[in-house]
GUVEXLO-150813 format. One record per atom (N, C-alpha, C): x, y, z; residue in three letters; atom name; residue number from 1. Coordinates in nm, 4 decimals. Layout:
         c1         c2         c3   residu   atome   num
          X          Y          Z      ALA      CA   NUM
...
***
This chain:
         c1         c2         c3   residu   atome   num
    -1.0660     1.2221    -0.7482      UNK       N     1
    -1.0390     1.2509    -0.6089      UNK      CA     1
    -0.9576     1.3795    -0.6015      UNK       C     1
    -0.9454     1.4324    -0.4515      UNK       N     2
    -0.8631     1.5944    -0.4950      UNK      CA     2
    -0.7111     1.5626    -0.5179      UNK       C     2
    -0.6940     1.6287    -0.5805      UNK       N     3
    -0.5575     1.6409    -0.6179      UNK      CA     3
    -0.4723     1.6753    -0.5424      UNK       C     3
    -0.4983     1.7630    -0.3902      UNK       N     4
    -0.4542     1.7930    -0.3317      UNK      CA     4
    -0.3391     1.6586    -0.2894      UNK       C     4
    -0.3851     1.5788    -0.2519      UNK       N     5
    -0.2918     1.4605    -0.2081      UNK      CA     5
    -0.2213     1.3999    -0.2471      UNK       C     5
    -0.1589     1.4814    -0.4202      UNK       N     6
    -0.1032     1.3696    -0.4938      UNK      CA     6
     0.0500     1.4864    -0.3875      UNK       C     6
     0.1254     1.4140    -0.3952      UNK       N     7
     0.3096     1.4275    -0.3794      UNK      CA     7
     0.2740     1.4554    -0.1895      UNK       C     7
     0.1394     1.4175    -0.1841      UNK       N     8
     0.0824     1.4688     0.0190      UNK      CA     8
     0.2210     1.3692     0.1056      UNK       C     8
     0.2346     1.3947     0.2361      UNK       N     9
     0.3293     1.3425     0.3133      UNK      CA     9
     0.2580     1.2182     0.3444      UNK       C     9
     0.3417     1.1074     0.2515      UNK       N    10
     0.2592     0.9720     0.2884      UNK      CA    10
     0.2627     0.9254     0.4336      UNK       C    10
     0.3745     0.9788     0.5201      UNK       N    11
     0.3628     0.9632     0.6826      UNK      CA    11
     0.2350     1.0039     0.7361      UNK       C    11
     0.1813     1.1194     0.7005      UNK       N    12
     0.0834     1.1741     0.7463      UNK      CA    12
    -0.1037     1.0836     0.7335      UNK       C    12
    -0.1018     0.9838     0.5828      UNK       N    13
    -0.1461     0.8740     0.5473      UNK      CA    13
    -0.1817     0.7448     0.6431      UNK       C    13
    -0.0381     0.7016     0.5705      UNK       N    14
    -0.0499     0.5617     0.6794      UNK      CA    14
    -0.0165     0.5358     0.7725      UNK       C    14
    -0.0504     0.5013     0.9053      UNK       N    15
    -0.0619     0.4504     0.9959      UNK      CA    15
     0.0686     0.3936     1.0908      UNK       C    15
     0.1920     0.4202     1.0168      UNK       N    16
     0.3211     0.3379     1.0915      UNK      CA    16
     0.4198     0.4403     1.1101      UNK       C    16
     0.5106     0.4464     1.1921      UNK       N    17
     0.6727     0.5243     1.2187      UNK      CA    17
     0.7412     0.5206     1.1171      UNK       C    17
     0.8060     0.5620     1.1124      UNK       N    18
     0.9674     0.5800     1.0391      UNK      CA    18
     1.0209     0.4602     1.1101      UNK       C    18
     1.0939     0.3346     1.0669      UNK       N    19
     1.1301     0.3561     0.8975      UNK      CA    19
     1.0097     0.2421     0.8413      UNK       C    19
     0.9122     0.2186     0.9366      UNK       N    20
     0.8281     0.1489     0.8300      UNK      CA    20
     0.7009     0.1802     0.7120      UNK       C    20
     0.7333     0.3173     0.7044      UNK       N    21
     0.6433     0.3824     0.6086      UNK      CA    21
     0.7276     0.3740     0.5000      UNK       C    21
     0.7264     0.2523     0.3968      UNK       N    22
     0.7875     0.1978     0.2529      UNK      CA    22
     0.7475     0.2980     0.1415      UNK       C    22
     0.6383     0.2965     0.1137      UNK       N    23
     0.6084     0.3538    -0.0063      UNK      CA    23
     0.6538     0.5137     0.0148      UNK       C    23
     0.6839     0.6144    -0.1401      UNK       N    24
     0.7410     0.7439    -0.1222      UNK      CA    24
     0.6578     0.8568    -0.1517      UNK       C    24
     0.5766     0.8557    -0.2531      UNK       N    25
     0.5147     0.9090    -0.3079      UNK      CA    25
     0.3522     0.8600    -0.3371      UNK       C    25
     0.2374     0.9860    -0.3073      UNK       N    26
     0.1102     0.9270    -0.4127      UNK      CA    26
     0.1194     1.0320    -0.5575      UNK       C    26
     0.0965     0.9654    -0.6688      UNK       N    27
     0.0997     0.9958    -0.8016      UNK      CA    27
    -0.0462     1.0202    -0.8544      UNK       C    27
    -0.1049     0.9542    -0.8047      UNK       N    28
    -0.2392     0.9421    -0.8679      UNK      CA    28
    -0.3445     0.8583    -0.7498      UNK       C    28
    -0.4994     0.9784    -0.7735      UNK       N    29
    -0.5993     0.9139    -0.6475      UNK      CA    29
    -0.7029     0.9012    -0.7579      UNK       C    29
    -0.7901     0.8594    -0.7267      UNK       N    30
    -0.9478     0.7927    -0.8280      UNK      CA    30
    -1.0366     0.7454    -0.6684      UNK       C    30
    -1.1541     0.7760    -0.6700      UNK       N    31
    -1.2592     0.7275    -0.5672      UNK      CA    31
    -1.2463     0.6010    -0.5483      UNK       C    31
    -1.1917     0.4995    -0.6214      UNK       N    32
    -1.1798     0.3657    -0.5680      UNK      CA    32
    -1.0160     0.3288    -0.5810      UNK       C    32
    -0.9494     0.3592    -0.6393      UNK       N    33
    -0.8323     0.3572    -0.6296      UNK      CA    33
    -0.6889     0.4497    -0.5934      UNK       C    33
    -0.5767     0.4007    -0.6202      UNK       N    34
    -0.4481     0.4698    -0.5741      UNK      CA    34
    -0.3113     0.4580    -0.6586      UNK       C    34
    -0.2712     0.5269    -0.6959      UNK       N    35
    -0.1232     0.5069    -0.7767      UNK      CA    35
    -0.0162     0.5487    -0.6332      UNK       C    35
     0.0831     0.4762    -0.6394      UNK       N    36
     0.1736     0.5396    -0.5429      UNK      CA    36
     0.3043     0.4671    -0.6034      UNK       C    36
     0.4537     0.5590    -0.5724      UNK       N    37
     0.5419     0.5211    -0.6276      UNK      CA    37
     0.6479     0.4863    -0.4984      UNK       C    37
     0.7676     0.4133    -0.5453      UNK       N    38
     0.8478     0.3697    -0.4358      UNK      CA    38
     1.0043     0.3784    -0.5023      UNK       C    38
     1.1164     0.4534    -0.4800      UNK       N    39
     1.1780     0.4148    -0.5131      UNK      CA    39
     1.3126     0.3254    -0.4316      UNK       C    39
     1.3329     0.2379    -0.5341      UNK       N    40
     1.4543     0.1261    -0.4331      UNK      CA    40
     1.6264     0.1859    -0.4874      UNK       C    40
     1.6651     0.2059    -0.3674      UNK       N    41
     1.8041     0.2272    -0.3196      UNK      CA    41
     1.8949     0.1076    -0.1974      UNK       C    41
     1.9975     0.1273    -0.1846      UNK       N    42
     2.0984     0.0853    -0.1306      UNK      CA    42
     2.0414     0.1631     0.0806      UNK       C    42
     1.9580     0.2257     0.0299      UNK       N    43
     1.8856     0.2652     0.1460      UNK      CA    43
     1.7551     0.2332     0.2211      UNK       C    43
     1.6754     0.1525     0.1213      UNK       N    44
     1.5611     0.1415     0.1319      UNK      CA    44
     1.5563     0.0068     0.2280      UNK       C    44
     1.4463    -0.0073     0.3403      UNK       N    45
     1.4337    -0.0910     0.4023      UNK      CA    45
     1.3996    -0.2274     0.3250      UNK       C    45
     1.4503    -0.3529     0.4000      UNK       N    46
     1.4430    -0.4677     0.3593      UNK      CA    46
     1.5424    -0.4677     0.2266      UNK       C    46
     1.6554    -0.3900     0.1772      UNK       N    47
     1.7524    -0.3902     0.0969      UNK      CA    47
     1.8274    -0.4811     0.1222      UNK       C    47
     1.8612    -0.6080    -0.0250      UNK       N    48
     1.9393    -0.7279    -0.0327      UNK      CA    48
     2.0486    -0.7034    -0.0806      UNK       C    48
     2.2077    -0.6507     0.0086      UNK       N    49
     2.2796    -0.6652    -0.1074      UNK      CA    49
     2.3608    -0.7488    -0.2300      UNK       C    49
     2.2828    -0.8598    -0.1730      UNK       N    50
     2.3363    -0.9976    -0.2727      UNK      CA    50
     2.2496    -0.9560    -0.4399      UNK       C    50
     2.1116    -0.9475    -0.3640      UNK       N    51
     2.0500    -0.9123    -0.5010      UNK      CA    51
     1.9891    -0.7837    -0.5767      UNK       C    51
     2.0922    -0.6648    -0.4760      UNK       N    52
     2.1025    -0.5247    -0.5357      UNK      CA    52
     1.9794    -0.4972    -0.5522      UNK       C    52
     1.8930    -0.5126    -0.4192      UNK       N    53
     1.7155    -0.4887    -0.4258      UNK      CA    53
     1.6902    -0.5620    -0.3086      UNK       C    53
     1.5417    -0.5202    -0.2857      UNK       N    54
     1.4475    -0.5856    -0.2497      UNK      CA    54
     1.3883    -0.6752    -0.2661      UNK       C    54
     1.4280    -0.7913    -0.2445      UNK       N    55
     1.3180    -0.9317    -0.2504      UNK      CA    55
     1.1776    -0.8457    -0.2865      UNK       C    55
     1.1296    -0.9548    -0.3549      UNK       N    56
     1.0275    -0.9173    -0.4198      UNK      CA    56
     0.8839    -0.9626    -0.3148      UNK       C    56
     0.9094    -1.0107    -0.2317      UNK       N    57
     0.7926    -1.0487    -0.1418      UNK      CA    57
     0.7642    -0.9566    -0.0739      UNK       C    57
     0.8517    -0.8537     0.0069      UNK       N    58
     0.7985    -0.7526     0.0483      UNK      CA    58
     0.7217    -0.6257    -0.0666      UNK       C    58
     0.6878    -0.6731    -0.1814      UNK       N    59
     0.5630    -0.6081    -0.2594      UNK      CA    59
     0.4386    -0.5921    -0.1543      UNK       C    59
     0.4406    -0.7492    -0.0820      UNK       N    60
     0.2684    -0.7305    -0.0024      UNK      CA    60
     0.2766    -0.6474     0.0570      UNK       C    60
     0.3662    -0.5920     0.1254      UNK       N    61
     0.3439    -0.4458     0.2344      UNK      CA    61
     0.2988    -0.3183     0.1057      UNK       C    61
     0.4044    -0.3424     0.0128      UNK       N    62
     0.3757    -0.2239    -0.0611      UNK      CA    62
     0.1911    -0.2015    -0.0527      UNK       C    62
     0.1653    -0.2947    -0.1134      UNK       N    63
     0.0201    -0.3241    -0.1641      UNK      CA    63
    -0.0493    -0.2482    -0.0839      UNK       C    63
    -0.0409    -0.3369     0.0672      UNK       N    64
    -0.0975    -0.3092     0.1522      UNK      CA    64
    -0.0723    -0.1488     0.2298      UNK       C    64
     0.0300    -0.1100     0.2259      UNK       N    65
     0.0387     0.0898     0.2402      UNK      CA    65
     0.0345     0.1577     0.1235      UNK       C    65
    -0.0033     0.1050     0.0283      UNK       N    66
    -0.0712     0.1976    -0.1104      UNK      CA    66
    -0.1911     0.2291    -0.0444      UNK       C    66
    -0.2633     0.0734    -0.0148      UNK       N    67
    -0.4424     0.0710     0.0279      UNK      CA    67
    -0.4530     0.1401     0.1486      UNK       C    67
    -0.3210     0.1534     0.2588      UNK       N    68
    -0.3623     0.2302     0.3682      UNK      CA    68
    -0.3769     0.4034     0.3282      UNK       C    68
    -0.2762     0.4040     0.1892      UNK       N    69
    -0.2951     0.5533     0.2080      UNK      CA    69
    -0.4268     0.6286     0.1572      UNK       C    69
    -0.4972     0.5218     0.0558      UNK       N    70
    -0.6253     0.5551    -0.0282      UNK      CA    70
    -0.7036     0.5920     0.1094      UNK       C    70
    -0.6638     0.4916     0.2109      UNK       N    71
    -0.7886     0.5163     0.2880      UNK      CA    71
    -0.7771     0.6428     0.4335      UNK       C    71
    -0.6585     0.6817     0.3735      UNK       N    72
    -0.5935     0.8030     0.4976      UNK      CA    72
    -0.6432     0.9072     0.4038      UNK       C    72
    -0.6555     0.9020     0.2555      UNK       N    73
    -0.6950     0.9826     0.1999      UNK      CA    73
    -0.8634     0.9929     0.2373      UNK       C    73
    -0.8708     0.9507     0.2340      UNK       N    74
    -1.0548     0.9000     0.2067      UNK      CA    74
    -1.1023     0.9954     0.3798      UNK       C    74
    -0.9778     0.9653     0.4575      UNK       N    75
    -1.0635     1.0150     0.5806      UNK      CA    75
    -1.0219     1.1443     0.6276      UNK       C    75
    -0.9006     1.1901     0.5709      UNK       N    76
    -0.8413     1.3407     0.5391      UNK      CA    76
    -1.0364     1.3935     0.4739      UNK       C    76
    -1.0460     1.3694     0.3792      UNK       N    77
    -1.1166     1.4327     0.3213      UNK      CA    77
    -1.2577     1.4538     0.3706      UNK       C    77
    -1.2834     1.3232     0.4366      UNK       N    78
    -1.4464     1.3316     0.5317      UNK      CA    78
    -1.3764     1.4156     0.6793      UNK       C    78
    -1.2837     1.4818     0.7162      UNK       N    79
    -1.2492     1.4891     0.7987      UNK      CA    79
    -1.2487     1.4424     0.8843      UNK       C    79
    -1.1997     1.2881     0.9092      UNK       N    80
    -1.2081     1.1878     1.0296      UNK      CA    80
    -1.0634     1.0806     1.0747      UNK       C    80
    -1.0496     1.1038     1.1833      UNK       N    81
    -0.9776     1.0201     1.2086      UNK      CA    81
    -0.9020     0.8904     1.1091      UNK       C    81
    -0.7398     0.8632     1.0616      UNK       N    82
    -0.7184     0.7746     0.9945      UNK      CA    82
    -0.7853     0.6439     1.1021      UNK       C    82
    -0.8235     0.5657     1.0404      UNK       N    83
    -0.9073     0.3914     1.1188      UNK      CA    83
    -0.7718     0.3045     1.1135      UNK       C    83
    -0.7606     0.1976     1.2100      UNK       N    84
    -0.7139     0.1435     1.1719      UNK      CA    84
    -0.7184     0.0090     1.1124      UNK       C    84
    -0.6127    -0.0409     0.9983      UNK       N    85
    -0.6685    -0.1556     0.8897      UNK      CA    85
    -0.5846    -0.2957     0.9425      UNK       C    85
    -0.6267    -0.3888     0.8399      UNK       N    86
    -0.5735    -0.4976     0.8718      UNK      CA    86
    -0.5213    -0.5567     0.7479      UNK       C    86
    -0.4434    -0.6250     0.7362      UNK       N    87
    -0.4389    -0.6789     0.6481      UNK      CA    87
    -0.5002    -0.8430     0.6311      UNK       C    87
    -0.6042    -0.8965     0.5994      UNK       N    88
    -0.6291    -1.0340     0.6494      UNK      CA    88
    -0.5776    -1.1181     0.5508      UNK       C    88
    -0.5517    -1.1415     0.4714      UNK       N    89
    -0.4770    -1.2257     0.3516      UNK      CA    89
    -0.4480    -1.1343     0.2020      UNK       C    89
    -0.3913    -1.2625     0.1485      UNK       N    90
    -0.3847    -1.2048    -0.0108      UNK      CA    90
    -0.3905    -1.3696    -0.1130      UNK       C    90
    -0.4733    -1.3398    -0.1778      UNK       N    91
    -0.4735    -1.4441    -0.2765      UNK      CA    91
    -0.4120    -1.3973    -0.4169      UNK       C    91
    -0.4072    -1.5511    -0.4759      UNK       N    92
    -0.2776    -1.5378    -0.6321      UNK      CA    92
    -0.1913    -1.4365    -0.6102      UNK       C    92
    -0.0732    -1.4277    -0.5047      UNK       N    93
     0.0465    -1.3700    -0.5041      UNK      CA    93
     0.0602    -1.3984    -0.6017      UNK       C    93
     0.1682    -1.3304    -0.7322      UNK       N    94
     0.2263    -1.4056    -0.8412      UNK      CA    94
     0.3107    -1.2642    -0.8291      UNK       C    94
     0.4516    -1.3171    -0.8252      UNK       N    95
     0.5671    -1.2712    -0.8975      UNK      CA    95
     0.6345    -1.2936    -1.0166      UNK       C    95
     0.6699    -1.2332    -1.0535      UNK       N    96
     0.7130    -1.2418    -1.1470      UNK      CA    96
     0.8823    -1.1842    -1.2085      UNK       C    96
     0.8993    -1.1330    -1.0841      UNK       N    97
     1.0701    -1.0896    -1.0621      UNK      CA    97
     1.1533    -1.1267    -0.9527      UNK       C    97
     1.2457    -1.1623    -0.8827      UNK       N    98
     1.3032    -1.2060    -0.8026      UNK      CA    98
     1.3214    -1.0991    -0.6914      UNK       C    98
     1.3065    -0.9905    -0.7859      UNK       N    99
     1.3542    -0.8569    -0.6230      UNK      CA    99
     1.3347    -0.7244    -0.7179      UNK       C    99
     1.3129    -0.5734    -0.6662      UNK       N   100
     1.2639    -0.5035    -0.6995      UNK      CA   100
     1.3823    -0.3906    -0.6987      UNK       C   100
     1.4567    -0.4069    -0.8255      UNK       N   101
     1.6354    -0.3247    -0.8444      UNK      CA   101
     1.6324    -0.1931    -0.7954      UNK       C   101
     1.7894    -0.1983    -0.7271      UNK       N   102
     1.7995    -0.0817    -0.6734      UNK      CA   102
     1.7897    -0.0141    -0.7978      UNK       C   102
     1.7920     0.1556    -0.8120      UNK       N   103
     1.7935     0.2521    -0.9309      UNK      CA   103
     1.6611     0.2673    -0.9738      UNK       C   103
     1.5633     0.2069    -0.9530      UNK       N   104
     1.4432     0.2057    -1.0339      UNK      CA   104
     1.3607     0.2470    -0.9502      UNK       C   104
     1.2310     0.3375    -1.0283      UNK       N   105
     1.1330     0.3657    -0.9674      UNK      CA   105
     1.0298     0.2565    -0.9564      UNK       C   105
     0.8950     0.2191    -0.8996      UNK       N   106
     0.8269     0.1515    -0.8935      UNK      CA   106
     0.6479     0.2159    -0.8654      UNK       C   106
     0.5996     0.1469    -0.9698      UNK       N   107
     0.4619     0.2133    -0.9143      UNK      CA   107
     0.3592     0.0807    -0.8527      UNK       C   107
     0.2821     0.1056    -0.7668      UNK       N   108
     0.1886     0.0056    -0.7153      UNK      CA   108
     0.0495     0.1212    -0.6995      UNK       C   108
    -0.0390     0.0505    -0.7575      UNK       N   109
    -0.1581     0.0151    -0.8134      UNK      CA   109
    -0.2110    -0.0703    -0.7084      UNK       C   109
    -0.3136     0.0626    -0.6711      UNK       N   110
    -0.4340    -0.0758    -0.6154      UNK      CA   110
    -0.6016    -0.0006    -0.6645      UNK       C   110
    -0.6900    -0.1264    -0.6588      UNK       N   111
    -0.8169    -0.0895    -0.7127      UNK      CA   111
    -0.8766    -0.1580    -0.6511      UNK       C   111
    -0.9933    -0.0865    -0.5542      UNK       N   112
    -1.1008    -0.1293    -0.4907      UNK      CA   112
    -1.1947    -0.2404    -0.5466      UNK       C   112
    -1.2317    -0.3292    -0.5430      UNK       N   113
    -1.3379    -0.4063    -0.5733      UNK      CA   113
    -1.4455    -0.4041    -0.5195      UNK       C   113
    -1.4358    -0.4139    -0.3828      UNK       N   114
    -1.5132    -0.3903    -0.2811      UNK      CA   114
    -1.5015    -0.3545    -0.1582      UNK       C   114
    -1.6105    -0.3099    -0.0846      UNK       N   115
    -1.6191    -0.2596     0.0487      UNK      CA   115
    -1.7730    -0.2828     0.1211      UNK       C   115
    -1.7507    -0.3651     0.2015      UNK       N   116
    -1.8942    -0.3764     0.2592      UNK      CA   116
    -1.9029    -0.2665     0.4003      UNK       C   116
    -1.9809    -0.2637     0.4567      UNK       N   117
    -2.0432    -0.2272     0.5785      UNK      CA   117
    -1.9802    -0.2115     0.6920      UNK       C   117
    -1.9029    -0.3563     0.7211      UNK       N   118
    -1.8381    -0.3718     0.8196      UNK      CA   118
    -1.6865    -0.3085     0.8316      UNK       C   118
    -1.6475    -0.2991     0.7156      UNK       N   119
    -1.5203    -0.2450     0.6546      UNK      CA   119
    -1.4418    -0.2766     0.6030      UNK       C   119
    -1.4599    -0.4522     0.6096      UNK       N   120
    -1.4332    -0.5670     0.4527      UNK      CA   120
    -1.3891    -0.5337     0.3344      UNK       C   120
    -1.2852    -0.5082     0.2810      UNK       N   121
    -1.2436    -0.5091     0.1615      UNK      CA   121
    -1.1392    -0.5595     0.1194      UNK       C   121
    -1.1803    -0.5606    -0.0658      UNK       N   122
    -1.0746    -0.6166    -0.1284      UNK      CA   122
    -1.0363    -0.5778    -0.2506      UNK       C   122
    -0.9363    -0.5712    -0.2607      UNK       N   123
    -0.8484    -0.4723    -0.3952      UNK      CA   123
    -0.7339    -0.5407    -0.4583      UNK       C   123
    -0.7850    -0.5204    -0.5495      UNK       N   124
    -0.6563    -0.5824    -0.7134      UNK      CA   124
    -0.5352    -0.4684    -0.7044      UNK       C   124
    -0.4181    -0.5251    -0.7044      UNK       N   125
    -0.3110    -0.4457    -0.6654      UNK      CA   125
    -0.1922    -0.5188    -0.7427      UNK       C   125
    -0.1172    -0.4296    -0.7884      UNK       N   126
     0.0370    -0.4587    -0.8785      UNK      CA   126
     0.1179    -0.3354    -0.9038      UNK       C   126
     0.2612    -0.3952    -0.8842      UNK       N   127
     0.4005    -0.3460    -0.8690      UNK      CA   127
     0.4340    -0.3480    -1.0210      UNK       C   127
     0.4566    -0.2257    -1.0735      UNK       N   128
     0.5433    -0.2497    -1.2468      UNK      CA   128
     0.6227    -0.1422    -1.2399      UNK       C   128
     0.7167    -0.1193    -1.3039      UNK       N   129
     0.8427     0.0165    -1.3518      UNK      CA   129
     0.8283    -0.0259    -1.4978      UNK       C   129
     0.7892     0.1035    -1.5203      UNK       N   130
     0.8072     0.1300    -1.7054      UNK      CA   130
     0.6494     0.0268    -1.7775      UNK       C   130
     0.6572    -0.0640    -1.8310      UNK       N   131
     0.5718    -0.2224    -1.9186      UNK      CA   131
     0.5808    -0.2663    -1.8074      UNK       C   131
     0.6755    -0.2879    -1.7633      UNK       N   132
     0.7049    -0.4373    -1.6843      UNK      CA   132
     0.6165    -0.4276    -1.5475      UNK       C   132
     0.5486    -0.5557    -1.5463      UNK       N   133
     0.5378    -0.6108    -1.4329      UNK      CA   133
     0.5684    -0.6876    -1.3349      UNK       C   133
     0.6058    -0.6533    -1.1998      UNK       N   134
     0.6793    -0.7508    -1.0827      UNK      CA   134
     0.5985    -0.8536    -1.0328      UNK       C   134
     0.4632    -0.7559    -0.9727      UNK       N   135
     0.4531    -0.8601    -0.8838      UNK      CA   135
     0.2252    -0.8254    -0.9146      UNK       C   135
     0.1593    -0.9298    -0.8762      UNK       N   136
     0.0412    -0.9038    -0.9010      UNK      CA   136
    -0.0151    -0.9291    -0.7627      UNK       C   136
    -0.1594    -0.9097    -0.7141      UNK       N   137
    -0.2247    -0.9995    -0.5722      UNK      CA   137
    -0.3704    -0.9222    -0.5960      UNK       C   137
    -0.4522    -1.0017    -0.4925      UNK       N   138
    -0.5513    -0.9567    -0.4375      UNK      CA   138
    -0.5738    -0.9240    -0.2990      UNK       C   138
    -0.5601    -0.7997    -0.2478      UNK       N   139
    -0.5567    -0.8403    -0.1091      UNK      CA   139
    -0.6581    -0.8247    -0.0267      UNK       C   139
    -0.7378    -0.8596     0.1166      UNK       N   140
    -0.8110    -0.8650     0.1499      UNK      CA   140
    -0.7920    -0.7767     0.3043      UNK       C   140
    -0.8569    -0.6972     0.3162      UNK       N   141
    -0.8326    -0.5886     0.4317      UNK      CA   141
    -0.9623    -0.5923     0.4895      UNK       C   141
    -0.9372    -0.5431     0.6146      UNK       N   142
    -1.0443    -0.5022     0.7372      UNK      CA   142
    -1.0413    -0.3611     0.8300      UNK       C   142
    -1.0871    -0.2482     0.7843      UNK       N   143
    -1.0820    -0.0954     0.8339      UNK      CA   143
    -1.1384    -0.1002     0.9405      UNK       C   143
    -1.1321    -0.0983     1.0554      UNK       N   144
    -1.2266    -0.0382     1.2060      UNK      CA   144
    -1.1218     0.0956     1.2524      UNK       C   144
    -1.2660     0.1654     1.3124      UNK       N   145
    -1.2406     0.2523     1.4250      UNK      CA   145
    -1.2172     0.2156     1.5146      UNK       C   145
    -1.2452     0.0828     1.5793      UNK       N   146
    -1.2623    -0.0243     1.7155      UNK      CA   146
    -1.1714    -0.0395     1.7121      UNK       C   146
    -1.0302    -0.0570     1.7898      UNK       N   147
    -0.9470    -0.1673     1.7610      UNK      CA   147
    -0.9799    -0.2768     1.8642      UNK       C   147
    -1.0854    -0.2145     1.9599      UNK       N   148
    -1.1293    -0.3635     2.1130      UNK      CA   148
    -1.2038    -0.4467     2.0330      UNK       C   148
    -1.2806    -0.4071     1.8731      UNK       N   149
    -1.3847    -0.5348     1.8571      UNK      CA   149
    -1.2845    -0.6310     1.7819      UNK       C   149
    -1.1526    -0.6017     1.7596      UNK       N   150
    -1.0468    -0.7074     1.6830      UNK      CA   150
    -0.9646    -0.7371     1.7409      UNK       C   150
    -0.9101    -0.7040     1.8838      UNK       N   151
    -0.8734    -0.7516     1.9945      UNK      CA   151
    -0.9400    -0.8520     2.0866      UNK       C   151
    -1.0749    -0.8075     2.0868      UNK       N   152
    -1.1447    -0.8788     2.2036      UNK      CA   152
    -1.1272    -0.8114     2.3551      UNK       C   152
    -1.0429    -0.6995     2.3844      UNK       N   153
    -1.0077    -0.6149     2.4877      UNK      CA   153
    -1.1697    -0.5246     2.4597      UNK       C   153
    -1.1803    -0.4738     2.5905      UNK       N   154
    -1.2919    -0.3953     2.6441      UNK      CA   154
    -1.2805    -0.3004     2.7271      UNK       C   154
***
């Protein structure tokens, strides 16, 4: 994929305001996938200071604005409008850390599996710094241009 977009303004990507654009950086693009990095501070939204991090459950957003940015990339490049996505579930959450330490960088990984027609997809996605792995999922998304055919508004 172009390279142009690796260190690109992930605001410009995904789809949300300040301060809910989590992830910091893209590192790495591939036609079906996305590397993007995050780092956790004493600043970073959803910061625990009992457990000097981020609960580890807010990974699913990560996941899920890695996959929004693949696909802000994807429409940067056809020159089209970012769509907007959904998130419709995630199967086998599995953690594997309690919270995601302040000081550390973090990379999340996601990889396309599929994409049908309608705009159905689903992607293998995981959180690791350094070996280690946090957190794993599958998540299941829905891309429209429509937002009235997922409303039901007309």
């Amino acid at each position: 994929m172009n390279e142009q977009f690796l260190n690109y303004p992930v605001t410009e990507l995904v789809p949300h305001s300040p301060p809910m654009v989590l992830i910091n950086r893209i590192v790495d693009t591939q036609p079906e996938g996305l590397t993007a990095e995050i780092d956790i501070t004493e600043e970073s939204l959803f910061f625990d200071n009992a457990m000097q991090g981020v609960p580890v459950w807010v990974g699913i957003e990560y996941m899920a604005q890695a996959i929004a940015a693949l696909a802000g990339i994807r429409a940067k490049m056809e020159k089209q409008e970012i769509k907007l996505g959904f998130l419709l579930g995630t199967r086998k959450y599995k953690s594997l850390q309690q919270s995601f330490q302040s000081g550390r960088c973090f990379q999340i990984k996601v990889q396309q599996l599929y994409m049908d027609e309608s705009g159905l997809a689903s992607f293998d996605c995981s959180i690791s710094s350094g070996d280690e792995i946090y957190a794993q999922a599958r998540l299941n998304v829905f891309e429209t241009d429509n937002a009235d055919k997922v409303t039901g508004k007309s």
